[in-house]
PDBQT receptor file of N, H, CA, C and O in Angstrom, charges set to zero:
ATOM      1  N   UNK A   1     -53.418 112.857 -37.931  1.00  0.00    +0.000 N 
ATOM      2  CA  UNK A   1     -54.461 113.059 -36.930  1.00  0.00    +0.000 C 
ATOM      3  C   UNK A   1     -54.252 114.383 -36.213  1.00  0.00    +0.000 C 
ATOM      4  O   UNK A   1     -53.282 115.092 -36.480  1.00  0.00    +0.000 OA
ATOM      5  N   UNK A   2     -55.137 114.709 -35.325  1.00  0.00    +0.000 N 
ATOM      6  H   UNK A   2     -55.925 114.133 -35.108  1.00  0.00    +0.000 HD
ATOM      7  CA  UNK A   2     -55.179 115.806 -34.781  1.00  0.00    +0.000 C 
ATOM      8  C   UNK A   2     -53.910 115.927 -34.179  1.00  0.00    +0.000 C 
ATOM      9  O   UNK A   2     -52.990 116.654 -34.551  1.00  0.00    +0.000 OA
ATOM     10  N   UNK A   3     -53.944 114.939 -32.950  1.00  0.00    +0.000 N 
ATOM     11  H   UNK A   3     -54.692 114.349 -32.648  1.00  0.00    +0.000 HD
ATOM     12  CA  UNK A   3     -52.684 114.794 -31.973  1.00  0.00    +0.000 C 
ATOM     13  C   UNK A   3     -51.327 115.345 -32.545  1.00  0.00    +0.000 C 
ATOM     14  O   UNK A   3     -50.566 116.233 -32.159  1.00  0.00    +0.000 OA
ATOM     15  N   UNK A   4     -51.311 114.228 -33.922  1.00  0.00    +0.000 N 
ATOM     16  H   UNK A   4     -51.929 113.507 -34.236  1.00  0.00    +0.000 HD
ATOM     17  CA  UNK A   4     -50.198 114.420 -34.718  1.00  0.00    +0.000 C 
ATOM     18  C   UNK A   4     -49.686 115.877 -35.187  1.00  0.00    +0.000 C 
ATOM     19  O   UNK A   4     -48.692 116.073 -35.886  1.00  0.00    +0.000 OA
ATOM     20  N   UNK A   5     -50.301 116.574 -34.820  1.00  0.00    +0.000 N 
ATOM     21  H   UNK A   5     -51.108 116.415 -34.252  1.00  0.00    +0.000 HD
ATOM     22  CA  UNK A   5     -50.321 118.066 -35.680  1.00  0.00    +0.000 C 
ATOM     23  C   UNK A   5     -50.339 118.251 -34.502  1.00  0.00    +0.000 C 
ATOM     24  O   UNK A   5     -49.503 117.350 -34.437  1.00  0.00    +0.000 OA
ATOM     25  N   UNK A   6     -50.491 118.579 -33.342  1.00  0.00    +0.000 N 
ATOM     26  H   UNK A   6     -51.171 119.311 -33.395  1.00  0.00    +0.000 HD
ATOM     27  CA  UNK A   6     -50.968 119.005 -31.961  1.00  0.00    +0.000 C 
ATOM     28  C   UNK A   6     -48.928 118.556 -31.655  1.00  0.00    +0.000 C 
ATOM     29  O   UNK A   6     -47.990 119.307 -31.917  1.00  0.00    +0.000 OA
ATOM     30  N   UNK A   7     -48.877 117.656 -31.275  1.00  0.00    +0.000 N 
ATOM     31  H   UNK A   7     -49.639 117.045 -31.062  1.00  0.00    +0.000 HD
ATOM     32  CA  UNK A   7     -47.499 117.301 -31.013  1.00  0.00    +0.000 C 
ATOM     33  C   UNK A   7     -46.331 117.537 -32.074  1.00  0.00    +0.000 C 
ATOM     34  O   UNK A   7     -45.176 117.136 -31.932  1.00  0.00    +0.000 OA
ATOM     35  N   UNK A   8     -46.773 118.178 -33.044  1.00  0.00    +0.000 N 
ATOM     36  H   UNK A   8     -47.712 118.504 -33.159  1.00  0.00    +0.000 HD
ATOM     37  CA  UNK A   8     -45.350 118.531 -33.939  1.00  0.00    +0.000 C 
ATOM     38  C   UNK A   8     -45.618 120.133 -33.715  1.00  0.00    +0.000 C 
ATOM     39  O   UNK A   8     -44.593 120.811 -33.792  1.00  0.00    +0.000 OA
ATOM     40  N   UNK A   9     -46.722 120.782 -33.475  1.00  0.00    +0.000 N 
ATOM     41  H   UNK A   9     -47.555 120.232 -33.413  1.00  0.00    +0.000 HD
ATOM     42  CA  UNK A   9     -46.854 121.875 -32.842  1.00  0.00    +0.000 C 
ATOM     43  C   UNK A   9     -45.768 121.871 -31.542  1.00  0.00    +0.000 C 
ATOM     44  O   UNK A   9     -44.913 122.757 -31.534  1.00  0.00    +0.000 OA
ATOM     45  N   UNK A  10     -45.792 121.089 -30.677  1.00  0.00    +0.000 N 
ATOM     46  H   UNK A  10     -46.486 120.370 -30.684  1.00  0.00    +0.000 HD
ATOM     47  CA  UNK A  10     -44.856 121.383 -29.389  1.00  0.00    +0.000 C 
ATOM     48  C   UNK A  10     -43.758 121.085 -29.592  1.00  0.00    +0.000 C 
ATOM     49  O   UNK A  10     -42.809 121.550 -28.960  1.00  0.00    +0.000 OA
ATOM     50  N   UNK A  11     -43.653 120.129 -30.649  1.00  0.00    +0.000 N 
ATOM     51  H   UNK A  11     -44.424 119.752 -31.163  1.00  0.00    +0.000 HD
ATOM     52  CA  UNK A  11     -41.903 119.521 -30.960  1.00  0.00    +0.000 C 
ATOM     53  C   UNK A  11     -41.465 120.595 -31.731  1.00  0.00    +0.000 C 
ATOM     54  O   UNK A  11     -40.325 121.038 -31.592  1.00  0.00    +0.000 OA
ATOM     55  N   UNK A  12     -42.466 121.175 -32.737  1.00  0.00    +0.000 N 
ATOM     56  H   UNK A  12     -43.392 120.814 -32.850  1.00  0.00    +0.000 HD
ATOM     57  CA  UNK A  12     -41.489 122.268 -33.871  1.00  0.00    +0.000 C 
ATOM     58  C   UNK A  12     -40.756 121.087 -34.667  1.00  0.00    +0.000 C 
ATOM     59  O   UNK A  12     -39.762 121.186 -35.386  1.00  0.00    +0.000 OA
ATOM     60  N   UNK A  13     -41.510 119.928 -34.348  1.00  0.00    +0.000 N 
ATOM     61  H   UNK A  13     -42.318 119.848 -33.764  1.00  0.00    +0.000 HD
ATOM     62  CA  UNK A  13     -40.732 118.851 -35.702  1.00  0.00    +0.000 C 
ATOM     63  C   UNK A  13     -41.830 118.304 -36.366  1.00  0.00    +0.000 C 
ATOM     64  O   UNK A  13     -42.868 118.252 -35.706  1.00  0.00    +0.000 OA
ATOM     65  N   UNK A  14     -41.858 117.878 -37.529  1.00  0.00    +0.000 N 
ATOM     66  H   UNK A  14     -41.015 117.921 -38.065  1.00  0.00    +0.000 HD
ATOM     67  CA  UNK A  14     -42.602 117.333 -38.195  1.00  0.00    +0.000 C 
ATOM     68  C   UNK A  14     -42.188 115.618 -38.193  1.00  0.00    +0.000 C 
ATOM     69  O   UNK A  14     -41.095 115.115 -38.451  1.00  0.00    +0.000 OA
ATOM     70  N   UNK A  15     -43.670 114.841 -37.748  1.00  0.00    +0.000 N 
ATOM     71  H   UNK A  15     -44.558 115.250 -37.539  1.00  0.00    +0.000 HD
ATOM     72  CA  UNK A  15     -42.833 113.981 -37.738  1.00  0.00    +0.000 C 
ATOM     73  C   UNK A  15     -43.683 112.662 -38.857  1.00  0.00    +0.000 C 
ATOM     74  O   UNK A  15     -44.842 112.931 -39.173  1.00  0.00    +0.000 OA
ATOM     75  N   UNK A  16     -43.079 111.315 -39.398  1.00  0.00    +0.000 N 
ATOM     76  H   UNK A  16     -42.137 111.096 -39.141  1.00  0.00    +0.000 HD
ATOM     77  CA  UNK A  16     -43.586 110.776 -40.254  1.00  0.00    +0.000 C 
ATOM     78  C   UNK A  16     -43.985 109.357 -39.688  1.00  0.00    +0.000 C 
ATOM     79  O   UNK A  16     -42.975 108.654 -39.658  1.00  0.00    +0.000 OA
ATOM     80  N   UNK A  17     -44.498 109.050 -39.477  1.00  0.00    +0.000 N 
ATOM     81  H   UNK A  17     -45.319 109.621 -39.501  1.00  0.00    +0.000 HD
ATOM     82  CA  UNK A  17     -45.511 108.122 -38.753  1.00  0.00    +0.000 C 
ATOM     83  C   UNK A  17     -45.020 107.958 -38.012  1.00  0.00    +0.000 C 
ATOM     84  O   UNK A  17     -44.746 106.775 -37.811  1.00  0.00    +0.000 OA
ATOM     85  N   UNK A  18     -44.541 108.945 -37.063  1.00  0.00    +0.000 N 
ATOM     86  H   UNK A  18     -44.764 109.907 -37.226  1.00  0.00    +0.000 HD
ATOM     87  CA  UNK A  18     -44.526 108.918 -35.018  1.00  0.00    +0.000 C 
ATOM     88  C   UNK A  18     -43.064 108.759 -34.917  1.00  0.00    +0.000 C 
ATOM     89  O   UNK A  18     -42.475 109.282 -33.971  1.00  0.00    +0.000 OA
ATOM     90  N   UNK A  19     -42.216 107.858 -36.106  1.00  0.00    +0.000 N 
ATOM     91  H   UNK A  19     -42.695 107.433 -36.875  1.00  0.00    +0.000 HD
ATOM     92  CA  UNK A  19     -40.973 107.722 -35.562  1.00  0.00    +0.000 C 
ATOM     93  C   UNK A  19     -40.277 108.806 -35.126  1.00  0.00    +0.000 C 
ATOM     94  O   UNK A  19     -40.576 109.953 -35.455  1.00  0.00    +0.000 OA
ATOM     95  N   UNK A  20     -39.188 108.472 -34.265  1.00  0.00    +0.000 N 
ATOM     96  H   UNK A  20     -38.944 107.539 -33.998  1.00  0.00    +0.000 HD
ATOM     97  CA  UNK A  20     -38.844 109.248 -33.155  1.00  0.00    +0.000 C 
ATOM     98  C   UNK A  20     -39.424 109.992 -32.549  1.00  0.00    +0.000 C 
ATOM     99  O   UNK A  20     -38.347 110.557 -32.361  1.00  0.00    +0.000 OA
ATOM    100  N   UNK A  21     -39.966 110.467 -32.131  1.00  0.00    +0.000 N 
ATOM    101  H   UNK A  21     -40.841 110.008 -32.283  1.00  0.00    +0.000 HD
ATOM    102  CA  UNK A  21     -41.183 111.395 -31.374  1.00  0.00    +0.000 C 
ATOM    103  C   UNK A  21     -40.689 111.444 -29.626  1.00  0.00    +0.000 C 
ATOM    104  O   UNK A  21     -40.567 110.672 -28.675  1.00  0.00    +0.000 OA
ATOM    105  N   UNK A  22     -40.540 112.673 -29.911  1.00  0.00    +0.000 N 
ATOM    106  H   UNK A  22     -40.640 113.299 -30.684  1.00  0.00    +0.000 HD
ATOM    107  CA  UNK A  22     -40.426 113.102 -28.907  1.00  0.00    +0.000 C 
ATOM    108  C   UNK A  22     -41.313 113.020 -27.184  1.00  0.00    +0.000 C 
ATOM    109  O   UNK A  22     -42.532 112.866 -27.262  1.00  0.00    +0.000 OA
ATOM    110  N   UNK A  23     -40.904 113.087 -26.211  1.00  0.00    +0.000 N 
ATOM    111  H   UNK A  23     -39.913 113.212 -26.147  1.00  0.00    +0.000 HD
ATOM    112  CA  UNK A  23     -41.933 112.959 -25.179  1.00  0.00    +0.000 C 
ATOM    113  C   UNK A  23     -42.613 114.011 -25.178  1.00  0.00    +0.000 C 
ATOM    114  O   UNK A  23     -41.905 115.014 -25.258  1.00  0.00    +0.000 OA
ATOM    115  N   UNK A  24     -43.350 114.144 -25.139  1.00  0.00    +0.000 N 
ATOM    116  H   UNK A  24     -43.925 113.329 -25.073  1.00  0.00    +0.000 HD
ATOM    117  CA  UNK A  24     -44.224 115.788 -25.064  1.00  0.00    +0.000 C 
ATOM    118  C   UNK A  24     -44.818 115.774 -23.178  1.00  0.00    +0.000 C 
ATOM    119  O   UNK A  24     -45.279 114.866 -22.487  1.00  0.00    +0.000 OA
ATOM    120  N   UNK A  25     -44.490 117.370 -22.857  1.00  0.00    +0.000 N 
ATOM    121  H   UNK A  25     -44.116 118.108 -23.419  1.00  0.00    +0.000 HD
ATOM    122  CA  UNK A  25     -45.280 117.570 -21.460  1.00  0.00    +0.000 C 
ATOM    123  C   UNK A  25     -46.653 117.818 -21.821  1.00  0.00    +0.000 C 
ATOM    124  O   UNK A  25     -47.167 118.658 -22.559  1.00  0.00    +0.000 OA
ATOM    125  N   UNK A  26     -47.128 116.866 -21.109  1.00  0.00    +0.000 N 
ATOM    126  H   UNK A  26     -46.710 116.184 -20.510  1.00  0.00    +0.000 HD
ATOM    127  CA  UNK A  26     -48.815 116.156 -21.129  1.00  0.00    +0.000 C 
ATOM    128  C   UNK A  26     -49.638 117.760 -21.360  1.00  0.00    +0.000 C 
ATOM    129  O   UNK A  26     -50.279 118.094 -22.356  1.00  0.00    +0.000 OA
ATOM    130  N   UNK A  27     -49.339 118.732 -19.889  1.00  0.00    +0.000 N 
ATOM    131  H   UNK A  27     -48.818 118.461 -19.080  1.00  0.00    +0.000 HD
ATOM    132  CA  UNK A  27     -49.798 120.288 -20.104  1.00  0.00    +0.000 C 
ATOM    133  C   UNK A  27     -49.517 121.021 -21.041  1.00  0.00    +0.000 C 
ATOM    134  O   UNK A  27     -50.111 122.059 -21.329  1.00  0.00    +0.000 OA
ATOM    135  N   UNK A  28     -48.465 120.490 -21.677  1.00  0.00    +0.000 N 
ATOM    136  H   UNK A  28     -47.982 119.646 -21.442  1.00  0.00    +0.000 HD
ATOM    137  CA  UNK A  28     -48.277 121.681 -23.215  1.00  0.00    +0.000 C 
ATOM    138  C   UNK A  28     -48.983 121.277 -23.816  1.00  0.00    +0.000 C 
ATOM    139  O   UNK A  28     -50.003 121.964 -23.868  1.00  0.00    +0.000 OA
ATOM    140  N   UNK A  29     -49.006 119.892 -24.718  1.00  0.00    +0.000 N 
ATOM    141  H   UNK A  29     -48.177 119.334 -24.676  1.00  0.00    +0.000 HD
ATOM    142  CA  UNK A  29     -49.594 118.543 -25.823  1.00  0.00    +0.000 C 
ATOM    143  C   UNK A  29     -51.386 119.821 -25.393  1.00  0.00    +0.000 C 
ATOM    144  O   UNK A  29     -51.643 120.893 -25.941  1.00  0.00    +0.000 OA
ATOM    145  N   UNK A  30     -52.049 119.249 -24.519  1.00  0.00    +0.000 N 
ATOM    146  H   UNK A  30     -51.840 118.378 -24.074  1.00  0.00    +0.000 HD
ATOM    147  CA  UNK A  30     -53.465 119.856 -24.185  1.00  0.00    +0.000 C 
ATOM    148  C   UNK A  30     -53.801 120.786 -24.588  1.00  0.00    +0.000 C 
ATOM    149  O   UNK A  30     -54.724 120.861 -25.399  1.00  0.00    +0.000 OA
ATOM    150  N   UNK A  31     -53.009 121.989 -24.046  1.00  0.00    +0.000 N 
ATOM    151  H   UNK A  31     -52.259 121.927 -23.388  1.00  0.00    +0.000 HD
ATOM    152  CA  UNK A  31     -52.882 123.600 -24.578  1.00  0.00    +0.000 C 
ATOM    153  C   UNK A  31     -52.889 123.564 -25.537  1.00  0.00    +0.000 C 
ATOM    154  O   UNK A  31     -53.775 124.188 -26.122  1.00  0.00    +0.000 OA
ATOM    155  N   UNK A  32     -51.684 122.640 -26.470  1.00  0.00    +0.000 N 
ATOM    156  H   UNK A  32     -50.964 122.133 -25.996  1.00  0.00    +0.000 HD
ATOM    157  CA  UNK A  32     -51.738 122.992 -27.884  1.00  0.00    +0.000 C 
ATOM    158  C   UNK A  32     -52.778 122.324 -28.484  1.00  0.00    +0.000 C 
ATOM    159  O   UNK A  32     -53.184 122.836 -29.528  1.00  0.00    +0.000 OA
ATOM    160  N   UNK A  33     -53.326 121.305 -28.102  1.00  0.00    +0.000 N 
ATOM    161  H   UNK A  33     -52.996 120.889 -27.255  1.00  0.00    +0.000 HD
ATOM    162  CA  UNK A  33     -54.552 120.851 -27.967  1.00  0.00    +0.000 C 
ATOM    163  C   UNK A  33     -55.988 121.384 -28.439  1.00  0.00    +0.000 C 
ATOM    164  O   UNK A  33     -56.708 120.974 -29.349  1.00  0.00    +0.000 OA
ATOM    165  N   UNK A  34     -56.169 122.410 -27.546  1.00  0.00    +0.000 N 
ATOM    166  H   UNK A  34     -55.584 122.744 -26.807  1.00  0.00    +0.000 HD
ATOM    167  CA  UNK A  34     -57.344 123.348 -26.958  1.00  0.00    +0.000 C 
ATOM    168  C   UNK A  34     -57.285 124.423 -28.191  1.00  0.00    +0.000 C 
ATOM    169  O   UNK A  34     -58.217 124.823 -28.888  1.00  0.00    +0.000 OA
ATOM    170  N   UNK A  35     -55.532 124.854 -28.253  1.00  0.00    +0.000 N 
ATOM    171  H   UNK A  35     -54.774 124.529 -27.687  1.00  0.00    +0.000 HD
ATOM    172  CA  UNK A  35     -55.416 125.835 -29.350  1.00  0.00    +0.000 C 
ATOM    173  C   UNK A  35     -55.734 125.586 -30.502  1.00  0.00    +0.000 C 
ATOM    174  O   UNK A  35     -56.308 126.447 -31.169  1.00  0.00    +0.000 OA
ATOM    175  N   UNK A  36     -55.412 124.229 -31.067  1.00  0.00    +0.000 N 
ATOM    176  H   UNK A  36     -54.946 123.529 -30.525  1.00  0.00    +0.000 HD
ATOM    177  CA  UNK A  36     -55.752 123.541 -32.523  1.00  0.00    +0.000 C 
ATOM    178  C   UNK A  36     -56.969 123.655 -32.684  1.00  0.00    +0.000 C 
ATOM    179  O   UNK A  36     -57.294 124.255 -33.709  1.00  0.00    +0.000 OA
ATOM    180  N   UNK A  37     -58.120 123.134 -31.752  1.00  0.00    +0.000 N 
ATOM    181  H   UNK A  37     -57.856 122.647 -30.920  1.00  0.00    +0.000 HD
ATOM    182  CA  UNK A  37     -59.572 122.902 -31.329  1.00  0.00    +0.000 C 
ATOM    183  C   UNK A  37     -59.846 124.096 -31.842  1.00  0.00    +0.000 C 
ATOM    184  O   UNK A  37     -60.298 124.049 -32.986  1.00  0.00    +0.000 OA
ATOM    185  N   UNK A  38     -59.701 125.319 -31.297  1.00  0.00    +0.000 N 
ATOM    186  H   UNK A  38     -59.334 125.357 -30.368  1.00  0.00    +0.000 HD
ATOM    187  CA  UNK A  38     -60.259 126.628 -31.105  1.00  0.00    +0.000 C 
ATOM    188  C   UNK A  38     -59.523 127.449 -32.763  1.00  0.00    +0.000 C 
ATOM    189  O   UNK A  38     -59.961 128.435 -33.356  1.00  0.00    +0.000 OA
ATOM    190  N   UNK A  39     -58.861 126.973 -32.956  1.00  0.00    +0.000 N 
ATOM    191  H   UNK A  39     -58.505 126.171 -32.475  1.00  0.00    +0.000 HD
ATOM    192  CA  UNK A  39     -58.279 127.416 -34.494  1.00  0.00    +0.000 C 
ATOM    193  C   UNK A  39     -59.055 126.782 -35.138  1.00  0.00    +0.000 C 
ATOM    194  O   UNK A  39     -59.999 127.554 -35.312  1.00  0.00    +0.000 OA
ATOM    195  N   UNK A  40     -59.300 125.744 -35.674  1.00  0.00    +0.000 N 
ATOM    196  H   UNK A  40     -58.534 125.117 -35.533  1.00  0.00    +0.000 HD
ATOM    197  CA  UNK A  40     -59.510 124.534 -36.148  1.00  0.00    +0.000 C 
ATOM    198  C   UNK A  40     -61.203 125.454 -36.547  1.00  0.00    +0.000 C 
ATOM    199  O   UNK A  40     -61.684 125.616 -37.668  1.00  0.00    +0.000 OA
ATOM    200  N   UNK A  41     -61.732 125.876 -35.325  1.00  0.00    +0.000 N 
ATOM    201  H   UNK A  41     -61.341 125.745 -34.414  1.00  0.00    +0.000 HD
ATOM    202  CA  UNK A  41     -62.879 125.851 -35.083  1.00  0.00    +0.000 C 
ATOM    203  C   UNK A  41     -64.315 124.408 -35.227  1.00  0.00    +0.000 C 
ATOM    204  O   UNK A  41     -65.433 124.306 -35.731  1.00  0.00    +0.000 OA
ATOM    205  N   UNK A  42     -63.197 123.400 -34.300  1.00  0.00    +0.000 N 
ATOM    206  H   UNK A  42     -62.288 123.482 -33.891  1.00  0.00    +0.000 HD
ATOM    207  CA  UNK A  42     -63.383 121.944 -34.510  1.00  0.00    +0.000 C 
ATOM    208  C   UNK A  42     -65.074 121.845 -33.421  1.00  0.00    +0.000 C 
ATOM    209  O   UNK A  42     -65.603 122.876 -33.006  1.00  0.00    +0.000 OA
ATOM    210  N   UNK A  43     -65.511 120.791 -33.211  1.00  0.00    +0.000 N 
ATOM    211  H   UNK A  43     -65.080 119.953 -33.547  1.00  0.00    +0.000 HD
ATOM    212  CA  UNK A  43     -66.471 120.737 -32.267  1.00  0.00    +0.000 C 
ATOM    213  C   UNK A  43     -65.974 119.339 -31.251  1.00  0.00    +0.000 C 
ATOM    214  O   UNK A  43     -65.621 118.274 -31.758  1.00  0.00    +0.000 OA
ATOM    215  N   UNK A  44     -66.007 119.499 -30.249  1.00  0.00    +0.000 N 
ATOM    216  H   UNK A  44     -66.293 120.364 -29.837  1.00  0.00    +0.000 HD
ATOM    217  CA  UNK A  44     -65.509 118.401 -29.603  1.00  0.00    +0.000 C 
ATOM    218  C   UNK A  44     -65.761 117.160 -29.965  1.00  0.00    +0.000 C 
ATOM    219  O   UNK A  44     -64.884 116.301 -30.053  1.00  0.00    +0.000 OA
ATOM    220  N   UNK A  45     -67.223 116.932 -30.250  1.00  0.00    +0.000 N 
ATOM    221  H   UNK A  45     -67.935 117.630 -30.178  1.00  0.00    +0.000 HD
ATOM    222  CA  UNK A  45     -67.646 115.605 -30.987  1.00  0.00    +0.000 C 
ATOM    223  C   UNK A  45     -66.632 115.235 -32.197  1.00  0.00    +0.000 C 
ATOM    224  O   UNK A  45     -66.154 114.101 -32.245  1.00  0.00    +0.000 OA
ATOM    225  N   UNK A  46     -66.420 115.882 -32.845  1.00  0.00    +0.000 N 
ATOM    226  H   UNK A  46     -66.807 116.803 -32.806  1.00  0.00    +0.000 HD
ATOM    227  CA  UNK A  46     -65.825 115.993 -34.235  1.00  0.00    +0.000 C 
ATOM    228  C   UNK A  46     -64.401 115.023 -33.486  1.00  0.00    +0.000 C 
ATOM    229  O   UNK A  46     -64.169 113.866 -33.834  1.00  0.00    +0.000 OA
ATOM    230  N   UNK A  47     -63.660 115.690 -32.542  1.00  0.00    +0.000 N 
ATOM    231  H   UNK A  47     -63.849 116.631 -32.259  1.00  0.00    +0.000 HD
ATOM    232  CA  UNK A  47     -62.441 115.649 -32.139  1.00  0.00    +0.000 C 
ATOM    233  C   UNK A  47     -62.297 114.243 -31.462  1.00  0.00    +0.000 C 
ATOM    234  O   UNK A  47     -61.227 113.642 -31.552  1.00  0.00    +0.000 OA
ATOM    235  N   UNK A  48     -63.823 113.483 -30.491  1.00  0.00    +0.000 N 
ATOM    236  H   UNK A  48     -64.693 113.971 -30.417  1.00  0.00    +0.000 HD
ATOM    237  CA  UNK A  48     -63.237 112.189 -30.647  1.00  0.00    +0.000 C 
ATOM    238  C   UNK A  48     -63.421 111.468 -31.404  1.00  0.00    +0.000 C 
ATOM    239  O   UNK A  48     -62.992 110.357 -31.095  1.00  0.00    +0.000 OA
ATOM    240  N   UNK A  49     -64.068 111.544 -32.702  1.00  0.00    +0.000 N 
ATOM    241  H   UNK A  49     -64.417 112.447 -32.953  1.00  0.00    +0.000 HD
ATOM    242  CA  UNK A  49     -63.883 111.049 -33.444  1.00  0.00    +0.000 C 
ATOM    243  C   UNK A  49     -62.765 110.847 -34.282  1.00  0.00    +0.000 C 
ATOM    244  O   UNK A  49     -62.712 109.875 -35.035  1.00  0.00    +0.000 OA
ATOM    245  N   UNK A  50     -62.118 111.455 -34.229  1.00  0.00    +0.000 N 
ATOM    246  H   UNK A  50     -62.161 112.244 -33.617  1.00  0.00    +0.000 HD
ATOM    247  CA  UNK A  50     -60.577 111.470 -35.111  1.00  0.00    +0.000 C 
ATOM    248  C   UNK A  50     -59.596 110.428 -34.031  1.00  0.00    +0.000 C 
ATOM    249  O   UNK A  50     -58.851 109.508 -34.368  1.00  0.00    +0.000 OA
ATOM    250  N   UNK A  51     -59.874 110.901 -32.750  1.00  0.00    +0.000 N 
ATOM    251  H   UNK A  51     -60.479 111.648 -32.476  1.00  0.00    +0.000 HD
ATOM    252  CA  UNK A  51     -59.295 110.135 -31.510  1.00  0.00    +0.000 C 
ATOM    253  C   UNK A  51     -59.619 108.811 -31.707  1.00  0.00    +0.000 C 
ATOM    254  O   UNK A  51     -59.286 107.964 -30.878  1.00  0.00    +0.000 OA
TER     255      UNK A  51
């Protein structure tokens, strides 16, 4: 999922179905968030849908 790629973005870990996973700061997770979105060149609709 998005998130999933969004949060191994802030961890710099790849991770395999969530195990161990790190806590992520809520303000980074977003940013990297916003950044994926805007790379992605996603449309918000698109994005809760994956959510």
């Amino acid at each position: 999922t998005l998130e999933e790629i969004a949060a191994s973005s802030v961890s710099g870990q790849k991770h395999h179905g969530g195990v161990q996973r790190p806590r992520l700061d809520l303000r980074k997770f977003n940013a990297c968030k916003e950044f994926t979105i805007k790379k992605c060149k996603l449309k918000e609709d698109s994005t809760r849908m994956v959510n």
